[in-house]
C-alpha positions in Angstrom: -13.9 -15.7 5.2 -13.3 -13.4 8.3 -14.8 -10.0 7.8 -12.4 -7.3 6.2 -12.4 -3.5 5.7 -12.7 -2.7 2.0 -10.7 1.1 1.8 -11.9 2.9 -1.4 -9.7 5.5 -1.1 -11.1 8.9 -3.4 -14.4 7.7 -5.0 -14.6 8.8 -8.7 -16.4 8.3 -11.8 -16.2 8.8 -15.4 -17.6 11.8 -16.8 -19.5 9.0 -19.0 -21.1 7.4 -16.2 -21.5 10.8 -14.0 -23.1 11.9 -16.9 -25.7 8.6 -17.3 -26.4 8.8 -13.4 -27.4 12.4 -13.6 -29.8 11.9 -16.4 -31.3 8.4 -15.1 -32.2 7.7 -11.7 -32.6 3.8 -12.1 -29.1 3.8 -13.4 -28.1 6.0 -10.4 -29.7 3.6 -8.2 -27.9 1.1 -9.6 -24.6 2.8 -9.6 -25.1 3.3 -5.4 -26.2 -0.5 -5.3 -23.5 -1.9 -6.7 -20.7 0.6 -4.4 -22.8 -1.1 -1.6 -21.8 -4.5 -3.0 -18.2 -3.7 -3.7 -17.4 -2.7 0.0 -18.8 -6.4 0.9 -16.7 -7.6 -1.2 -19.3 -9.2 -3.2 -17.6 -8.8 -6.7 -20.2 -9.1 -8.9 -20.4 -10.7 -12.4 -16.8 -12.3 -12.5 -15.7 -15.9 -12.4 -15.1 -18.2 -9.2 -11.7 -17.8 -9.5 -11.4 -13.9 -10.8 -14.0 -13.1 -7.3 -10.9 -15.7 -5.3 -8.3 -13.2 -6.8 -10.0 -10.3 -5.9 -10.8 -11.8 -2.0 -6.7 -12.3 -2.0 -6.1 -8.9 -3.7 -8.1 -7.1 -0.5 -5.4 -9.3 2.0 -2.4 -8.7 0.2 -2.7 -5.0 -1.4 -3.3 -5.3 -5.2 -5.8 -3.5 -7.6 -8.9 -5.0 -7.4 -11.6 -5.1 -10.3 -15.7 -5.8 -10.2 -17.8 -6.2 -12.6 -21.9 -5.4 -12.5 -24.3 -6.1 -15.2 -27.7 -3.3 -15.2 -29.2 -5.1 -18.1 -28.5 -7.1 -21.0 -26.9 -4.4 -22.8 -23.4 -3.1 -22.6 -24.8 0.5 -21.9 -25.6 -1.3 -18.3 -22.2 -2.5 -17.3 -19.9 -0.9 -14.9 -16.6 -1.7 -13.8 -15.3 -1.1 -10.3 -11.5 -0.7 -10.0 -9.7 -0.2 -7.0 -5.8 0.7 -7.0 -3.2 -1.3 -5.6 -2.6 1.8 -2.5 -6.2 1.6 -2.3 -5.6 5.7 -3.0 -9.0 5.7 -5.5 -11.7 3.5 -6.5 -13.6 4.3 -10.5 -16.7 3.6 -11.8 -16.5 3.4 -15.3 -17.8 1.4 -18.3 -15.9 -1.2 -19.8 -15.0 0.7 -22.8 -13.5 3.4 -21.1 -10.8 0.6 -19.8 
């Protein structure tokens, strides 16, 4: 695939995930690791065809969702949405959805 500009728009998190990234730098690390991995479009821990959705969602201007796993736990999973108008991009944790 030809090389594309990923816009983030405003960069937010969740007071939840703020709050784990202020109290635990391998989870910030993480956190900045998988930003870096987002704007490559590399989506992370979703399906073929959920990654092929979000590839066509960069072309044609819908809301785009990644998925990264930290560990096996739930605690270590983010989510990175990005809206439709590409106006803000959150990291948050699945059960915030």
């Amino acid at each position: 695939m030809a090389e594309m500009s990923m816009k983030l728009g405003r960069l937010v998190a969740t007071k939840s995930v703020s709050d784990k990234m202020s109290t635990n730098r391998e989870f910030y690390n993480f956190v900045w690791k998988s930003l870096e991995r987002y704007v490559r479009m590399d989506w992370g821990d979703i399906t073929k065809e959920d990654k092929q959705q979000n590839d066509e969602a960069v072309l044609y201007g819908e809301r785009i969702l990644a998925v990264y796993k930290h560990d096996d736990s739930d605690e270590g999973t983010i989510w990175i949405i990005t809206e439709w108008d590409r106006s803000v991009t959150t990291v948050l944790f699945p059960d915030e959805y």
